[in-house]
Structures are given as structure tokens and as C-alpha cells.
C-alpha positions in Angstrom: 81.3 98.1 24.4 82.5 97.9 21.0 86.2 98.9 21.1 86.2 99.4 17.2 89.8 97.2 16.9 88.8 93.8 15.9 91.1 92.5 13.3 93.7 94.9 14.4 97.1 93.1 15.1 99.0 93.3 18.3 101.8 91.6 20.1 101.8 91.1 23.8 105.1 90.4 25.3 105.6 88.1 28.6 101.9 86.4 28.1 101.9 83.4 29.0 100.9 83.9 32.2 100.0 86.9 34.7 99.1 90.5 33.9 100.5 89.6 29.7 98.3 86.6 29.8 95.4 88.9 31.2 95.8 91.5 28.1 96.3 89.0 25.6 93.1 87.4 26.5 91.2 90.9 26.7 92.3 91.7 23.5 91.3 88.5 21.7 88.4 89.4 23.2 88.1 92.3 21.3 88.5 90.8 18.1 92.5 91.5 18.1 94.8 89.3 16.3 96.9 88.4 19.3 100.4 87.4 19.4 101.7 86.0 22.8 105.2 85.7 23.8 107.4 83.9 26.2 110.4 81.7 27.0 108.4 78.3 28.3 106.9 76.4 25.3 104.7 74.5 27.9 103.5 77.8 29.5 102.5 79.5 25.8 100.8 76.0 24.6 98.6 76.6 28.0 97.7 80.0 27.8 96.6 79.8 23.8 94.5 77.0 25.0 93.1 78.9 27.8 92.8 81.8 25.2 91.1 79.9 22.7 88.8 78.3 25.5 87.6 81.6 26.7 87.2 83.7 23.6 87.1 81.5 20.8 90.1 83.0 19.2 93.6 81.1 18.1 96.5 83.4 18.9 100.1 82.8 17.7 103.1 81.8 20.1 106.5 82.9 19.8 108.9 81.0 22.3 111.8 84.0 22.6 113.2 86.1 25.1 112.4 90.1 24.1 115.0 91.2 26.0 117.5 89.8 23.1 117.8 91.5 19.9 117.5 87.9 18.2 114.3 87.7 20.3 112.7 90.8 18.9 113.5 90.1 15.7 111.8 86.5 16.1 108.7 88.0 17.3 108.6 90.7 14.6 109.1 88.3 11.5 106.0 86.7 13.4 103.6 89.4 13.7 106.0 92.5 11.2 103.2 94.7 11.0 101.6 95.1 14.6 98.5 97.7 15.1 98.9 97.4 19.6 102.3 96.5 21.1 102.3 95.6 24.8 105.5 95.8 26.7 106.0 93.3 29.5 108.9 91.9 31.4 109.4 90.6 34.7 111.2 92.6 37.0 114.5 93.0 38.5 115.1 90.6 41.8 114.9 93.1 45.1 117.9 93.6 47.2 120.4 96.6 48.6 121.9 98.5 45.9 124.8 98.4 47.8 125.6 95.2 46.5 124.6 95.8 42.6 127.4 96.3 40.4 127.1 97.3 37.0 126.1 93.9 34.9 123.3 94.0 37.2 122.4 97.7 37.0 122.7 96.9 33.0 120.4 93.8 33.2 118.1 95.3 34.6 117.6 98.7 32.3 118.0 96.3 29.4 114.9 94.2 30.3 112.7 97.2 31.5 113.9 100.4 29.6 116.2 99.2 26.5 114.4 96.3 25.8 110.2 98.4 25.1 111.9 101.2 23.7 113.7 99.4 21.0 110.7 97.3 20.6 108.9 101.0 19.8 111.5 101.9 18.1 111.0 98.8 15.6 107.1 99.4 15.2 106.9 103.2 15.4 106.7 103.8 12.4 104.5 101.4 10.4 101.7 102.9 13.3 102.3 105.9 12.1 102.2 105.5 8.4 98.9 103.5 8.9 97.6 106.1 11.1 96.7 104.0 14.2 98.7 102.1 16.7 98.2 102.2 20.4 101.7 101.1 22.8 100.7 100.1 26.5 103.9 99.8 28.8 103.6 97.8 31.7 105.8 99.4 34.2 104.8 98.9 38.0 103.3 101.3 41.0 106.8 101.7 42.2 107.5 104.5 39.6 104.5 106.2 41.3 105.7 105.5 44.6 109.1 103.9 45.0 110.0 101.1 47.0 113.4 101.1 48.4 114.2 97.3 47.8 113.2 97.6 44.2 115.8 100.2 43.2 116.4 98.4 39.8 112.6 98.8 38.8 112.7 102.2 40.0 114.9 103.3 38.2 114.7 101.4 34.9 110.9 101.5 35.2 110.9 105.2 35.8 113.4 106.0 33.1 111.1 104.3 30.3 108.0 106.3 31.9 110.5 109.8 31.1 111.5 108.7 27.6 107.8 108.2 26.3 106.4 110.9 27.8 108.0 113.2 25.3 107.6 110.6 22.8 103.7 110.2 23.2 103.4 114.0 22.7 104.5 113.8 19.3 103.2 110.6 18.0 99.5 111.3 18.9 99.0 113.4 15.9 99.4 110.7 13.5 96.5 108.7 15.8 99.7 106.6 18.0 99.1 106.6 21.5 101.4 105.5 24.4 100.4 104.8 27.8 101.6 103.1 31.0 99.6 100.7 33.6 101.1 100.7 36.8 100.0 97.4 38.6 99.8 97.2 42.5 99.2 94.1 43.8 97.2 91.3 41.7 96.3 87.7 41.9 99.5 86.5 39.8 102.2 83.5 40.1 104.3 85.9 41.3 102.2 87.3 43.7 102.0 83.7 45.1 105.6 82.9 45.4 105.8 86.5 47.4 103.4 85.4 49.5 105.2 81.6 50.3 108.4 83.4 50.8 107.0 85.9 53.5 104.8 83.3 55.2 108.0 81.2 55.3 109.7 84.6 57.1 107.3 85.4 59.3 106.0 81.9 60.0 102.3 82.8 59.3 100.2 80.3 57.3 100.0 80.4 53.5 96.6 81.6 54.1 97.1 84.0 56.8 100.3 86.0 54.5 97.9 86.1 51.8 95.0 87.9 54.1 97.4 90.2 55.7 98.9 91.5 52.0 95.5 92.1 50.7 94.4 93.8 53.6 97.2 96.5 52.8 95.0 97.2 49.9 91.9 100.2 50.6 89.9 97.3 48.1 90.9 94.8 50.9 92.1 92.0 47.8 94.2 91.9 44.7 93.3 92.7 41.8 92.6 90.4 38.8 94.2 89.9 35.8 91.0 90.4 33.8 90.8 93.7 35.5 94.3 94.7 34.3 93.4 93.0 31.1 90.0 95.1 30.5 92.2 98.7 31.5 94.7 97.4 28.9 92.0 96.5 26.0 90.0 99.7 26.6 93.6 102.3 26.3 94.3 100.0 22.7 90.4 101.0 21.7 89.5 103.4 19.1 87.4 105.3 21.5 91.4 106.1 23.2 92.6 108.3 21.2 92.7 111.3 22.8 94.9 109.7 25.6 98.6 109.7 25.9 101.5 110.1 27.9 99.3 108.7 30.9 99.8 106.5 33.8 97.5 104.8 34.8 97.4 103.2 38.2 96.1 100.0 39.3 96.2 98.8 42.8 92.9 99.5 44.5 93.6 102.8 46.5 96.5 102.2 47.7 98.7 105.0 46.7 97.5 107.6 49.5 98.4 110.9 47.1 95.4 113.2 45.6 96.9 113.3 42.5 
């Protein structure tokens, strides 16, 4: 399928490895002029090469952290005019909230709310005035269903999701989407250290803790990053433009709701 958006422009934030990595490469697939962004050198260096192996496209690297103003601005003077913005940022550590005090409260909605609204904040409006743009947020499944040792991402997670829904509603006349993906479990780096640090706990095998989490799946596995990648490319298409203010979620059945 022809998503109608090659040589469209986009920035993916936190891409050089995981779910980022996964839209960055869908999108180059689609033609997109990707930028990919991240604090490891090394790591970026990697995933261009793996980009450019796989799809035959050169993306640009910006080594910052987005969840600095000086950040933002570095990856903005590198890509000033972007038609797709991808939000992306790890999330807050999990723990008892008992023992968060407010510079960790205030970390925490700074990387996950502050940080993609003032990223939207500083693109906006050149969408707008070009009459296209598409904004993919990617939040987590805990705003769908919360998970009572991630109250940071909760709650920073969930507060982005409330701001752009009213914001999505009135960009979508000028041809501006904004959506969320709300990932369950995939196949990540992150998912792997998870998985060492509860077979460590429980004294399961490597092997075995990695069975028993994607067993708590209906799909019985994790998902990909391609998958997430694909969901990604096809919201940013020029087929998508009748959708906003969605949330879309990933994580092979395992939310148990009917709607």
C-alpha cells in the first residue's frame, strides 16, 4: 500500500532502538525523510545502518536528549520543518508513590507530558500552514488500563492523552492529525531486561520468564517492533486523515474491556 507520504519529513524521537527504531524504519520505508533521535552516538550510528540496510534510505541522527529545551531545539534546527512528529520517551522507573517526592513527580511529567506537548507546540503550526502533518504519541497500555507500580506513567502518560484530545479536534480541519499507540508488551531491550530481572526474582530460567510473560498475552507472544512500526506508518499516511484523537492499542488482546 501506497501511503501517499514519500518525501514527507518527520522526526522520530527515542529511535535508536525499540518501538522509535521500529517507526523510524517503517517510515523510511514509506519514502519519509526520517530523522532519528537519541542520547548514545553508538546506538544512532547502528540503527541508521540497520535503516539504511533494510530500506535503502539514509536518515539523519541527532545525538540530544528531547526532554531538554536545548535538546529540542537541536533536533528542530536539524529537521525545522517536519511533516510527521513521533513522540517517544522512556518511562518513569516503577515503585510506590509513597516514596516519590516532587523532583521525581516533575521528572517524570517533564519526559512524558511537558516534554511531546512542547515538541507540538514547536511544529504545530508550520503543519498547519502547509496543510498536512500527522503527530503519533507513544504513550503505553497503562493509560488504558493502569498499573499500580507505574503511577508516574499513569499519570504523566494519561495527562498528555487529555491535553490532545481536545487539541486533535481542532487541528484536524486544517488536515493535522494526532493520535496515540498504546504498546502492551513487545520484543524490545527493555522487555529483555524486565524479563532478567523477574527470572532473577523468581529464580526461573531466562527462557522460562520469557514463556510465562508472553503467555499473559491472548496472542501467546510479544509483539514486534515492525508491527508497532507498520500501525505507526499507516496513522502518518494520507489515507489517515479522517482519524484523530484516537488510541490505539497494541498488545495482542490483552486488555479484557469491549470497548
Amino acid at each position: 500500500m501506497d501511503l501517499g507520504i514519500g518525501g514527507k519529513k518527520a522526526i522520530v524521537c527515542a529511535s535508536s532502538r525499540g518501538l522509535g527504531k521500529g517507526c523510524a524504519i517503517a517510515l523510511a520505508e514509506a519514502n519519509v525523510q526520517v530523522t532519528i533521535n537519541g542520547r548514545d552516538v553508538n546506538a544512532l550510528e547502528k540503527a541508521a545502518a540497520e535503516i539504511l540496510g533494510r530500506t535503502g534510505a539514509h536518515v539523519g541522527i541527532v545525538v540530544a536528549d528531547v526532554t531538554t529545551a536545548d535538546g529540542r531545539s537541536k533536533l528542530l534546527r536539524a529537521c525545522p520543518d517536519p511533516d510527521i512528529l513521533v513522540n517517544n520517551a522512556g518511562g518513569p522507573p516503577p515503585g510506590d508513590f509513597r516514596n516519590w517526592d516532587r523532583e521525581t513527580w516533575m521528572a517524570a511529567i517533564d519526559a512524558n507530558m511537558l516534554t511531546p506537548i512542547d515538541l507540538i507546540r514547536l511544529t504545530l503550526d508550520g503543519m498547519i500552514s502547509r496543510r498536512f502533518g500527522r503527530i503519533i504519541n507513544v504513550t503505553s497500555a497503562a493509560v488504558k488500563a493502569p498499573i499500580a507500580i507505574l503511577g508516574l506513567s499513569n499519570a504523566a502518560r494519561t495527562g498528555l492523552t487529555g491535553f490532545v484530545a481536545g487539541l486533535a479536534r481542532e487541528s484536524v480541519k486544517n488536515n493535522v492529525t494526532i493520535n496515540n499507540l498504546l504498546p502492551g508488551l513487545f520484543d524490545t531491550d527493555r522487555r529483555a531486561a524486565i524479563i532478567d530481572a523477574a527470572a532473577r526474582a523468581s529464580g526461573r530460567t531466562t527462557a522460562d520468564e520469557r514463556h510465562h510473560q508472553a503467555d499473559q498475552t491472548p496472542a501467546k507472544r510479544f509483539g514486534t517492533i515492525e508491527e508497532f512500526g507498520a500501525a505507526c506508518a499507516f496513522l502518518c499516511g494520507a489515507q489517515a486523515g479522517f482519524i484523530t484523537g484516537q488510541n490505539f492499542l497494541l498488545d495482542g488482546g490483552a486488555f479484557p474491556g469491549t470497548l
